[in-house]
N, C-alpha and C positions, 0 to 999 in steps of 0.2 A: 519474872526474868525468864529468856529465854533461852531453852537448853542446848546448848550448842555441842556439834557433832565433830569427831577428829577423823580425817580418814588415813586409813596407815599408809608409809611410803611403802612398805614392805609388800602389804598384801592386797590380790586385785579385790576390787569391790566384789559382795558376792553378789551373785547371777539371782534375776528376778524368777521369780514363781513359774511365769509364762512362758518366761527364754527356754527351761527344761523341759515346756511341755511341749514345744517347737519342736524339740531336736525328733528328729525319727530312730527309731527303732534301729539295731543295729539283724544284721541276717541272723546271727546268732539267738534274738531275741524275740526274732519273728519265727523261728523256727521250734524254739521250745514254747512258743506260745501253741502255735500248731500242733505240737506234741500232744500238751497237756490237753487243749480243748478238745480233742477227737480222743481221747483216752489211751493213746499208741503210746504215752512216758510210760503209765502203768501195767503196760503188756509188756512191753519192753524189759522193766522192771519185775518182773515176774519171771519172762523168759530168761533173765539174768541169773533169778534164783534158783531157778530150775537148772540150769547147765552148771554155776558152781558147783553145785550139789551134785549131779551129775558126775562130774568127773573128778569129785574128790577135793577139792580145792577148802570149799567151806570147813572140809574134817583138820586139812592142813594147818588151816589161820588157826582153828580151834585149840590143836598140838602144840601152836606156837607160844600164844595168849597164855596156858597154862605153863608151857616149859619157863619161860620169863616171869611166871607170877610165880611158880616153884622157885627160882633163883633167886630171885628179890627178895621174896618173904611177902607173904599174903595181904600183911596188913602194911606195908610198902609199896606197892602199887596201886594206883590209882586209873581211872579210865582213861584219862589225858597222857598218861606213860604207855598205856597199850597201844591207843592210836598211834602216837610220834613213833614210835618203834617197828610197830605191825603194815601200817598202811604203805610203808615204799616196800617190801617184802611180799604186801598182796597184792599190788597195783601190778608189780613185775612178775608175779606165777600166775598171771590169769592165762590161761590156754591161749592160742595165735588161736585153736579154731572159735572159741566163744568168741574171741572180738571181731573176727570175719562174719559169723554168721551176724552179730548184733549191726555189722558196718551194713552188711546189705539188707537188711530189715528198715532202718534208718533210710535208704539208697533208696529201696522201695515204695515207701511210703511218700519220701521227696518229691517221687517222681509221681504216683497217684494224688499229689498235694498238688502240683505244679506250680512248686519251688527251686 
């Protein structure tokens, strides 16, 4: 007997194998490829750690992490409570000049890419 197949009214067919290989690249994905293959995500990444560090930033998250694992109680906290809490408080005190300098680093190398 043969197995017969229902297809939903709800949901579209999914997309074949090939159709995802079609689609091109989006700039964004051309661009971190470019990143990584030439080694400039991990300079980048380095020079990132070096100016937190630098200007104090790293000690601050650090102060933070502990003052909230202090209030919680030690064995109350988990890694996943530090992240949700910490990362919109770090994202927001990175220095305007770290992210200037990392933009035109980035700006730089786009343009020695000729991207």
């Amino acid at each position: 007997m043969a197995k017969m197949t229902r297809s939903s009214i709800n949901r579209p067919p999914t997309p074949d194998a090939e159709e995802d290989r079609d689609q091109e690249p989006t700039l964004q994905e051309i661009i971190n490829i470019k990143l990584i293959e030439s080694g400039e995500k991990e300079r980048l990444k380095e020079l990132l750690r070096e100016r937190l560090i630098e200007c104090g930033w790293r000690d601050e998250m650090k102060a933070l992490c502990r003052a909230f694992t202090r209030k919680k109680g030690r064995n109350n906290v988990t890694v996943d409570d530090l992240v949700h809490v910490i990362t919109p408080k770090g994202r927001a005190s990175i220095p305007d000049s770290v992210k200037a300098e990392l933009l035109q680093r980035i700006r730089s190398f786009l343009a020695s890419a000729a991207l």
